[in-house]
MARSEDREN-408326 format. One record per residue (C-alpha): residue number from 1; residue in three letters; x, y, z. Coordinates in Angstrom, 2 decimals, always signed. Example, Ala and Ser with C-alpha at 12.3 -4.5 7.8 and 13.67 -1.06 7.14 Angstrom:
<rec num="1" residu="ALA" u="+12.30" v="-4.50" w="+7.80"/>
<rec num="2" residu="SER" u="+13.67" v="-1.06" w="+7.14"/>
// end
This chain:
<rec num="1" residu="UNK" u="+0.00" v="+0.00" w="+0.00"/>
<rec num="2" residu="UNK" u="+1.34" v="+3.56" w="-1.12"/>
<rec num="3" residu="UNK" u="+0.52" v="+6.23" w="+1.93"/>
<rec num="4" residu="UNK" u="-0.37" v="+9.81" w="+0.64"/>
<rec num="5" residu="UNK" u="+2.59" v="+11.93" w="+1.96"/>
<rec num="6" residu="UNK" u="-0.32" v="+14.80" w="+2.48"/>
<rec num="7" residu="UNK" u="-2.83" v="+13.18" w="+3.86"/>
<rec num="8" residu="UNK" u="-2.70" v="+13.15" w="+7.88"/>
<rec num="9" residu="UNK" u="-4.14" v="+9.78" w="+8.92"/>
<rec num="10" residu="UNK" u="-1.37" v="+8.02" w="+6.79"/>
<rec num="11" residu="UNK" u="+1.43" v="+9.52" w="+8.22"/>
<rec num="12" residu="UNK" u="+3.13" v="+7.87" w="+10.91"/>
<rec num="13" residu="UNK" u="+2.11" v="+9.39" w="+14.69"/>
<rec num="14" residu="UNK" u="+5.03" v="+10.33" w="+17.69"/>
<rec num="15" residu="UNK" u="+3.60" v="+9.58" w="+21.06"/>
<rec num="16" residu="UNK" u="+5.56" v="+8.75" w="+24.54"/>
<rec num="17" residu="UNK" u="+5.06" v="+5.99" w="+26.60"/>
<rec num="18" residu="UNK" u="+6.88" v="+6.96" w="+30.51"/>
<rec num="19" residu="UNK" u="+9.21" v="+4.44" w="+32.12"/>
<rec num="20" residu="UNK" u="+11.18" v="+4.24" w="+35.15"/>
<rec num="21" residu="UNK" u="+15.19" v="+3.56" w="+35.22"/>
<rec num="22" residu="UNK" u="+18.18" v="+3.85" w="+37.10"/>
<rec num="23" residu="UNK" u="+20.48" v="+5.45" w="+33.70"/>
<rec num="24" residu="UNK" u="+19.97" v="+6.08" w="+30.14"/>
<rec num="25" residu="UNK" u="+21.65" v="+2.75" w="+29.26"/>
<rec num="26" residu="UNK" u="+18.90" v="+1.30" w="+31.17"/>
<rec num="27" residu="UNK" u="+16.47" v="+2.78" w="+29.74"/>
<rec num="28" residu="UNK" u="+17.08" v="+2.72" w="+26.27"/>
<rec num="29" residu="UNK" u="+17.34" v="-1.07" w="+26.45"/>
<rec num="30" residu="UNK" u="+13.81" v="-1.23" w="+28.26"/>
<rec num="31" residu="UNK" u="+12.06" v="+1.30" w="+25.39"/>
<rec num="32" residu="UNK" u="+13.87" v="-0.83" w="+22.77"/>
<rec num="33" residu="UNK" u="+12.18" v="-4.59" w="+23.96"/>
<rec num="34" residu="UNK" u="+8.71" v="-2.07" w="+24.09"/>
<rec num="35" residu="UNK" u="+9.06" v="-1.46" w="+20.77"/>
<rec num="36" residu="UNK" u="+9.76" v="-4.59" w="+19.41"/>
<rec num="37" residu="UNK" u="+7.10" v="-5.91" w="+21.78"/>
<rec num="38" residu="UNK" u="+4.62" v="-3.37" w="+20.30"/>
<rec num="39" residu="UNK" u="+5.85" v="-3.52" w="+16.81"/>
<rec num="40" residu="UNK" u="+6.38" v="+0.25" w="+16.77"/>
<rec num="41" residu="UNK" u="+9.58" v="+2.49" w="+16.07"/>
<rec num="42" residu="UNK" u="+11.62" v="+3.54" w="+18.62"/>
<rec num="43" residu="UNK" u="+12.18" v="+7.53" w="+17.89"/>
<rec num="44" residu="UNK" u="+14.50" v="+8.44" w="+21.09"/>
<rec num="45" residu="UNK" u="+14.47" v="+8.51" w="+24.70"/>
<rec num="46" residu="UNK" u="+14.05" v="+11.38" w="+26.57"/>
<rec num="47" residu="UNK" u="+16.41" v="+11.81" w="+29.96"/>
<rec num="48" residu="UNK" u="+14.91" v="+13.43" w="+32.88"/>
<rec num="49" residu="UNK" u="+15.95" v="+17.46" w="+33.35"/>
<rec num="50" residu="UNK" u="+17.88" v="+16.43" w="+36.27"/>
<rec num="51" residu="UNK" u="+20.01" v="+13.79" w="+35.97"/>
<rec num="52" residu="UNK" u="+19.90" v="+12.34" w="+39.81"/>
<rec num="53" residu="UNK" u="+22.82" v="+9.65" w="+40.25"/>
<rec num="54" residu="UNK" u="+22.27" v="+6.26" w="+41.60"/>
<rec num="55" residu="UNK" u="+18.52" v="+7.17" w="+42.13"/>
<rec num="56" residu="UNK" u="+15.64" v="+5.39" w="+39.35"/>
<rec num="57" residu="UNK" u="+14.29" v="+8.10" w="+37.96"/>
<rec num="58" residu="UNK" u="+11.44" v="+8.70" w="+35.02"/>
<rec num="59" residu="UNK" u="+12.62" v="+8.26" w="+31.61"/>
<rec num="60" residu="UNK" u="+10.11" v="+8.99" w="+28.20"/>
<rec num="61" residu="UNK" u="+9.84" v="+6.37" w="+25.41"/>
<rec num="62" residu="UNK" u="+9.16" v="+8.32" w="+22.37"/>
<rec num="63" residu="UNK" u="+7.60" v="+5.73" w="+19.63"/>
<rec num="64" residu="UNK" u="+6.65" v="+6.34" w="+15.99"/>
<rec num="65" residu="UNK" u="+3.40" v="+4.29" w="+15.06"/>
<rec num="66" residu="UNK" u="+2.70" v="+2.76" w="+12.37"/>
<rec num="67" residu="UNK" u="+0.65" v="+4.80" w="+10.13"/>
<rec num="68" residu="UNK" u="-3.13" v="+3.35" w="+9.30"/>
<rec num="69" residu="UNK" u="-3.62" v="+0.92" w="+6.99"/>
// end
C-alpha cells in the first residue's frame, strides 16, 4: 500500500510511553524490547531534566506508530 505523503491519517504518529530507570543505558534497552514488543519504532528517549545519580528516575519512550492501513 502507497501512503499519501499529504494526507494526515497516513502519516506515521510520535507519542511517549513513561518508564522508570536507574540510567539512560537502562532505559534505552527497556524502550527498545517495548518497541519490538509493540511492533512500533523507537524515535528516542528522553532523559529526565535532572540527571539524579544512583537514584531510578522517570525516563520517556518516544515511539513512531505505524501509520493506518
Amino acid at each position: 500500500m502507497i501512503t499519501d505523503p499529504e494526507s494526515p491519517d497516513e502519516q506515521p504518529q510520535e507519542y511517549d510511553e513513561p518508564i522508570i530507570a536507574a540510567n539512560l543505558e537502562e532505559a534505552e534497552r527497556i524502550c527498545r524490547a517495548k518497541a519490538q514488543q509493540d511492533g512500533t519504532k523507537l524515535v528516542r528517549v528522553k532523559q529526565p531534566s535532572r540527571i539524579k545519580p544512583g537514584t531510578n528516575q522517570q525516563y520517556r519512550c518516544i515511539f513512531e506508530s505505524n501509520p493506518i492501513e
